[in-house]
N, C-alpha and C positions, 0 to 999 in steps of 0.2 A: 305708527309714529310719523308725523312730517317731517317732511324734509325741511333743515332751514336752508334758505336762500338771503342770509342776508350777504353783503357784499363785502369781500377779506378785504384784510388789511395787506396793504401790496408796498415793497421796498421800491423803486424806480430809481437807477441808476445809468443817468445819465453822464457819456462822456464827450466834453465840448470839443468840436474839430475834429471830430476821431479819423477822418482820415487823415488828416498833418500827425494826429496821435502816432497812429499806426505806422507810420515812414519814421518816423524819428524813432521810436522804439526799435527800428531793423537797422539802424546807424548808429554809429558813434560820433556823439556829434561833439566839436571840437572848435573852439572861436575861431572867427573868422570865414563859418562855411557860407556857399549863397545863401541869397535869402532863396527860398524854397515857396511855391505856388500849387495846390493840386487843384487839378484843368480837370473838367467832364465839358463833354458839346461845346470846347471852345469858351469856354469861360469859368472862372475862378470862381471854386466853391469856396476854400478855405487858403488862408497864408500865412506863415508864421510871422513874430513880430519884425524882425528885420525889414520883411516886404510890406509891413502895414506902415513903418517908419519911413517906405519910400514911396507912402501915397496910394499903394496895391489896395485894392478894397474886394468882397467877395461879389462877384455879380460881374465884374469887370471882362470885356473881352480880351484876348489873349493879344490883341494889339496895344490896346490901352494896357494892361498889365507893363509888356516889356517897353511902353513908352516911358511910367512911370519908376520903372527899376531896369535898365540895362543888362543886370547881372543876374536878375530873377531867373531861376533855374523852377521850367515848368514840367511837373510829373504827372502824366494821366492817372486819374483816378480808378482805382479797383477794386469793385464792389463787392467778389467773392474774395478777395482776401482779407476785406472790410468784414465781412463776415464770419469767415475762418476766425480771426481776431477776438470777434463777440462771441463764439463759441467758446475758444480758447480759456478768457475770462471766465466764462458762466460755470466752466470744469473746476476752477480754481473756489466759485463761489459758492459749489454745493455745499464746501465745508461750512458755509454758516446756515444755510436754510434746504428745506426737507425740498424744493422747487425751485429753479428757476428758468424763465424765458426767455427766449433770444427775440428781441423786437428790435429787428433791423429797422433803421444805420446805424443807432448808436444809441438805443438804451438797452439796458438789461432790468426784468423786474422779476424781484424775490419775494416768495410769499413769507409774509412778515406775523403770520397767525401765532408761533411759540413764540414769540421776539419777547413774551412776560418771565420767560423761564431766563435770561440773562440779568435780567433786574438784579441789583440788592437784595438779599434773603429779609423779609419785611419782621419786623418785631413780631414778638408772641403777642396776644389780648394781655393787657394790664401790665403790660412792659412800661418803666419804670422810662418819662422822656429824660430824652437828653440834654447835654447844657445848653441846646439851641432853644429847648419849647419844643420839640416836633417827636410828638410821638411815632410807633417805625408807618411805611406807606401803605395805603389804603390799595387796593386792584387799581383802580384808573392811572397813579401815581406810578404803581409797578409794572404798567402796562404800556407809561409816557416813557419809562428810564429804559426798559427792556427797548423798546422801539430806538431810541437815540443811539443804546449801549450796540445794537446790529448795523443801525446803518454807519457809525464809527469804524465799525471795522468792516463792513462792504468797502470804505472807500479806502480803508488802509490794506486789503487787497490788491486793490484795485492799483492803488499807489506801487506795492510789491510787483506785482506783474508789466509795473512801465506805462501807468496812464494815468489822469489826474482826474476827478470824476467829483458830479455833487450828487449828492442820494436827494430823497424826497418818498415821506411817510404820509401814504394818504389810505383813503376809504376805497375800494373799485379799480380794478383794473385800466381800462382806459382814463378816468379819471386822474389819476396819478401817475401813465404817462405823458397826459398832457400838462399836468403842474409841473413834471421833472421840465421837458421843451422849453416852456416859458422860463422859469426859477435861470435857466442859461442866458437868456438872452437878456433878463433884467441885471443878471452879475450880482444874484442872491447868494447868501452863506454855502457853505458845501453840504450843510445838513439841514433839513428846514423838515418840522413834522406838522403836519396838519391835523388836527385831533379828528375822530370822525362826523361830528357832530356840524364841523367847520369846512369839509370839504366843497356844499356848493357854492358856500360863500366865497371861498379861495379861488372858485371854479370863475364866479358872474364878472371878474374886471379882464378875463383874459380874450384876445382876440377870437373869432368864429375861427380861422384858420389854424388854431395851436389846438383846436379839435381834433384834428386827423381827416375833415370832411373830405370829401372827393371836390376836387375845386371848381369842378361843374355847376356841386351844391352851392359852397360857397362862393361863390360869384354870384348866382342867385338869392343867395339872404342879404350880399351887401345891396344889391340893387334896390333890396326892400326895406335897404336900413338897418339891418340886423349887424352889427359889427363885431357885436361882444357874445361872451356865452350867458350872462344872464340876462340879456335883450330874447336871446332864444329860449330860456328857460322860460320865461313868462309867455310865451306864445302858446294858442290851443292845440294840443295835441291834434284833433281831427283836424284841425287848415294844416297843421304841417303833412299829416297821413295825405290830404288831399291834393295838397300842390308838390309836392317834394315825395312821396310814398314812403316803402319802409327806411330809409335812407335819413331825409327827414325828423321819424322818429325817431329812431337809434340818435341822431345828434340831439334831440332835445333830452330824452334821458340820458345822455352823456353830460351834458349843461347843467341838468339836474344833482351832478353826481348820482345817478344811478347806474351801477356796475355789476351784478351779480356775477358775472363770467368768472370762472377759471381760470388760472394762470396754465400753460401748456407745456409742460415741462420738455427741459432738453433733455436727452440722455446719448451720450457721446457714441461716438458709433467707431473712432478710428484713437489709437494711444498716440498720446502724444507727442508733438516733437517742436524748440523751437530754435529760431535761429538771429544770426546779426551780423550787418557787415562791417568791416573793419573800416577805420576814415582811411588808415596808411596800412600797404604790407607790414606783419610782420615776418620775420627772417627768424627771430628764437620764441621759445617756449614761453618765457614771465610775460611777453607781451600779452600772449593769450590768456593768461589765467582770470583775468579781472573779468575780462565777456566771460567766461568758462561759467564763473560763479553764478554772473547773473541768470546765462540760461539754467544753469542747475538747477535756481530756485525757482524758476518760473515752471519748468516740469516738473519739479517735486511738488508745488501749491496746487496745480492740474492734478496731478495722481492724488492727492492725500482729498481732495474732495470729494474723489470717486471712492474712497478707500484702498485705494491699489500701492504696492509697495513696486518698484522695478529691480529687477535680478539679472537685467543685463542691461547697458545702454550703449547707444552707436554714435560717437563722436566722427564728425563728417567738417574735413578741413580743406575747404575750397583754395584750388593753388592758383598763383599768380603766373603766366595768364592764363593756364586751362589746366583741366585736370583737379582731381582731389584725392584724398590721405582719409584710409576711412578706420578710426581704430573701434573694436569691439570691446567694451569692458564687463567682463563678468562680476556681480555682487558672490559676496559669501554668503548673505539671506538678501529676502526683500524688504525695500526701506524706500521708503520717501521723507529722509532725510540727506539735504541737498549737500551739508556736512559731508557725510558717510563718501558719500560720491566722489568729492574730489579728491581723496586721498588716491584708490587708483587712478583716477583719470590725473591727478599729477603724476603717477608714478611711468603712467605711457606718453606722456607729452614729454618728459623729461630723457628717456630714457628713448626716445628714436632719435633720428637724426632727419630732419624736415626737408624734403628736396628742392624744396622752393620757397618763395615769401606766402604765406596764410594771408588770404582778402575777407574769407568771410566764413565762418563757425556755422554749425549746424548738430542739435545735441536732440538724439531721438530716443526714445523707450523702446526696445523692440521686444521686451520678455519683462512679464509683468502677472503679479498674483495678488491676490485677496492678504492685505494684512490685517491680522483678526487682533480685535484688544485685547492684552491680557494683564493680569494682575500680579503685580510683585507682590512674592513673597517677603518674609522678614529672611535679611542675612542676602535678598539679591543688589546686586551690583551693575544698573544698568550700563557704569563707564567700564564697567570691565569688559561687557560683551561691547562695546561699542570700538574697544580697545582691542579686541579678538578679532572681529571684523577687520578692522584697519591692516595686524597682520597678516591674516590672509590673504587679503585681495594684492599687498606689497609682495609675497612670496608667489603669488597665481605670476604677477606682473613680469617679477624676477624671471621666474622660475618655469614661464611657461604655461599655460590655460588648464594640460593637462597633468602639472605637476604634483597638485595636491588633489590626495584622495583619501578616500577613508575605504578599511578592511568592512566588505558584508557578507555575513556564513554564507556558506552554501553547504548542500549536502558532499560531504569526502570523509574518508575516513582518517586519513593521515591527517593530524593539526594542522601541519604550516602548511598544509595545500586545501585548507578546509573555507576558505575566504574568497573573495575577486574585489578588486578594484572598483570602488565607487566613485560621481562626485563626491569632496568634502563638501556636509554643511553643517553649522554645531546643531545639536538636536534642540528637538522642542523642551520648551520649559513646563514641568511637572507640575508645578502651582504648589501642590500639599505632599509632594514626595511619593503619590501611589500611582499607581498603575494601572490599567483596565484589562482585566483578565476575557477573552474568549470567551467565556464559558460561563462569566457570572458579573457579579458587579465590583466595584476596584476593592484591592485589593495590598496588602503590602508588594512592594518588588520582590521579585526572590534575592535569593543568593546567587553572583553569576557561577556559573559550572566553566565557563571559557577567562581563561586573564585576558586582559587587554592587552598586553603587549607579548610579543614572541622574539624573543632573540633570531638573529638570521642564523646563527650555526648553533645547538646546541652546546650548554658550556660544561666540559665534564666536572664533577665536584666529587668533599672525599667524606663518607658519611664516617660521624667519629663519635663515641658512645660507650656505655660502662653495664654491667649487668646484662647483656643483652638488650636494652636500651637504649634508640639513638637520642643522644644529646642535644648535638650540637653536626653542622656541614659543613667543610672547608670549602669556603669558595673564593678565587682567585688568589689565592695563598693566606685564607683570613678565615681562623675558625668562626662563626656565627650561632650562637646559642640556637634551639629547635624551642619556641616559646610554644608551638602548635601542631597539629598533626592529623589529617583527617584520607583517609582513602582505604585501597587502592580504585583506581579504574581503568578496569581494562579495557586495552584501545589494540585491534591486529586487525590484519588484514593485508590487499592490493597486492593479493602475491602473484598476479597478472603485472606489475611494476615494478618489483624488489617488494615482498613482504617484510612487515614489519610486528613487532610482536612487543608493547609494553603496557608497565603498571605504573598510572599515573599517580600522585600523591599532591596534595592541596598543604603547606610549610609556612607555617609562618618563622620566620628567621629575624632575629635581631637588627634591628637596625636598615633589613630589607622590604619588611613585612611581609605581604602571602606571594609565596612563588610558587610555581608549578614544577615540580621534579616529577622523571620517572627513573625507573630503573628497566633495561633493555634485557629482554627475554633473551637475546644472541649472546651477549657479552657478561651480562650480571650488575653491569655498572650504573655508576646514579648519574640524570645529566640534566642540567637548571635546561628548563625550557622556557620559560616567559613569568613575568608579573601578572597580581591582579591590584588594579589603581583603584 
């Protein structure tokens, strides 16, 4: 079988100014602040508009800059954290596509191959049109919407994570991130698709430089006249091999839109964490919550791309002027829902006393697991557990990290010392109510042989009954009819510890349902030991 090589369809998401993006995302920015400049080599890459309204333009040396804006406030430029950034994103964007690449300074491209599977579900054959005329859409149709319907939501993303971005749907990898480059600098729509058929025509009016060449090459085609990419596309592949070597060709089937290449996938290597400074201290808690929210969501759109849920996160509260406040929050499960997160994290902001005014937030994942899909049953209740959740982590917060725990057997033979101290976390969800046996394939659950709950002191009770017959228990001054009746089990031993010697009984009681009684080999007596729930 051959291989095909024809060339994917690739998403390019481009973001304009992304390093003015990237600073402004780490601020809260509030009227009135400078106008704002980022410097590399002494001169102005990018400037926000305040500094374009006082004449600042990019290319500008750092003299002319503050001649034209006095107040212009100049930030060196920073390329790994330019990048860190673009990673950051591309975490958040697996959630839409099976790939995508980090193509520094500021595109990101997604392979856009399923993008038919979001379309409109297309009519049956001999569906019946609708009041428009248009019977449902044909592949190419569902294949234009699918494409639209992804890069829509790359940049509404993109928009979530704090950046403003325009896609661009073409044929071939380099191809399509040079249509994104250009699509910026003409100040085209935010979403523009190029059918494939249409990409080298798309490709022939754009300059030799929004190529990617090495500007050695291009200096060399303009000298020759070659300005545009379909000026180069029409040139003989051998005079380019010959004057310009493989270099040369790579740019003419790039002109071409010719792309076969691979997208390179990222795969994150470190969990993540993001953060923001504040314009003014704050001194109490509500100031903080509104930044709280937004990093929340920006780590939870990161984790739920990779499929990961977080089960612990480290809230890091930078003091004014030195020093920071580092809280730990533990989850009751994992969740990458940013919701879930801030009810503890308000419940520890609220609930310390801040030593100092807060400058700048920093919200990390540092415990993190696989959350798997699963499927509701009929009769579940996802606000309930979501509601369960909430209590927990409020009574952990209250109460102390090691507060809440749950009983897990262990081998003893006295009941109440037959358990140890776990974390609490609610159990997994059963799906169809069976269980998976050891030993074979699932199975009904059994009947439990342990209650779930254990009284701390056993409660003595008064057994009451007719014919030799028990009836009915007196428990705490209140006879309880005997509706049930199932044992004995005998339980002795630990006479290394005070032996102990009784016959357990399985009661169901009116109004209590099934309890656990025994009666004590020492004394004769009957005494409520715990429920079964």
């Amino acid at each position: 079988m051959q291989r095909d090589r024809s060339a994917p369809r690739v998403l390019a998401l481009h973001l304009p100014e992304f390093p003015l993006q990237r600073l402004q995302r780490t601020r809260e920015s509030l009227p009135g602040d400078r106008p704002i400049a980022i410097m590399e080599d002494g001169r102005v890459v990018c400037c926000d508009a305040a500094a374009r309204a006082s004449g600042v333009r990019p290319g500008a040396t750092a003299a002319e800059a503050l001649a034209a804006c006095g107040r212009i406030e100049g930030v060196a430029r920073d390329r790994a954290a330019e990048r860190s950034a673009l990673q950051a994103l591309a975490e958040a964007l697996l959630a839409l596509a099976p790939a995508v690449e980090v193509s520094a300074p500021d595109v990101l491209l997604l392979d856009a191959g399923a993008a038919h599977l979001l379309a409109p579900r297309p009519a049956a054959p001999g569906t019946a049109r609708g009041a428009s005329g248009e019977a449902g859409m044909d592949e190419a149709d569902g294949t234009a919407a699918g494409e639209q319907v992804l890069a829509e939501r790359a940049v509404v993303v993109a928009a979530d994570m704090g950046y403003a971005a325009r896609a661009v749907i073409a044929t071939g990898r380099g191809p399509t991130r040079a249509l994104a480059a250009a699509t910026a600098e003409v100040g085209a729509g935010r979403v523009i698709r190029v059918p494939q058929a249409a990409t080298a025509r798309a490709l022939a009016h754009l300059p030799v430089t929004a190529l990617g060449l090495p500007p050695a090459v291009a200096a060399r085609l303009a000298a020759l006249g070659v300005s545009d990419a379909g000026a180069l596309a029409r040139l003989p592949a051998g005079t380019l091999a010959h004057r310009f070597g493989a270099e040369g060709t790579a740019a003419a089937r790039l002109a071409r839109g010719e792309d076969d290449s691979p997208l390179v996938p990222y795969v994150p290597a470190t969990l993540p964490e993001e953060g923001v400074e504040l314009e003014a201290p704050a001194e109490t808690a509500e100031p903080l919550l509104f930044a709280l929210k937004r990093l929340a969501d920006r780590v939870a759109a990161r984790l739920a791309g990779r499929g990961l849920g977080a089960s612990r996160l480290k809230l890091v509260l930078k003091l004014d002027p030195r020093g920071e406040e580092r809280i730990l929050v533990p989850l009751a499960q994992p969740s990458a829902s940013a919701g879930r997160w801030l009810v503890p994290m308000k419940e520890h902001l609220f609930a310390m006393r801040l030593p100092a005014a807060v400058i700048a937030l920093r919200l990390v994942a540092v415990e993190v697991a696989v959350v798997a899909a699963e499927q509701l049953a009929f009769g579940d209740r996802p606000e309930a557990v979501a509601a369960l959740e909430g209590v927990l982590t409020r009574l952990a917060v209250r109460l102390g990290d090691g507060a809440l725990f749950a009983a897990e057997p262990v081998e003893r033979y006295r009941p109440e010392g037959a358990y140890r101290a776990v974390p609490f976390r609610p159990a997994e969800r059963r799906g169809n109510g069976l269980a998976r046996d050891d030993t074979g394939p699932s199975a009904p659950a059994p009947r439990p042989t342990r209650p779930t709950r254990l009284l701390a002191a056993p409660q003595l009770v008064v057994a009451e009954g007719e014919g030799g017959r028990l009836t009915a228990l007196r428990v705490g001054g209140r006879d309880r009819a005997v509706l049930a009746f199932d044992g004995p089990e005998r339980l002795r031993g630990e006479w290394w510890a005070g032996a102990f010697d009784r016959d357990y009984y399985r009661v169901r009681l009116d109004g209590l349902g099934d309890c656990w009684v025994y009666r004590d080999g020492a004394d004769g007596r009957l005494y409520l030991h715990g429920f079964f729930d």
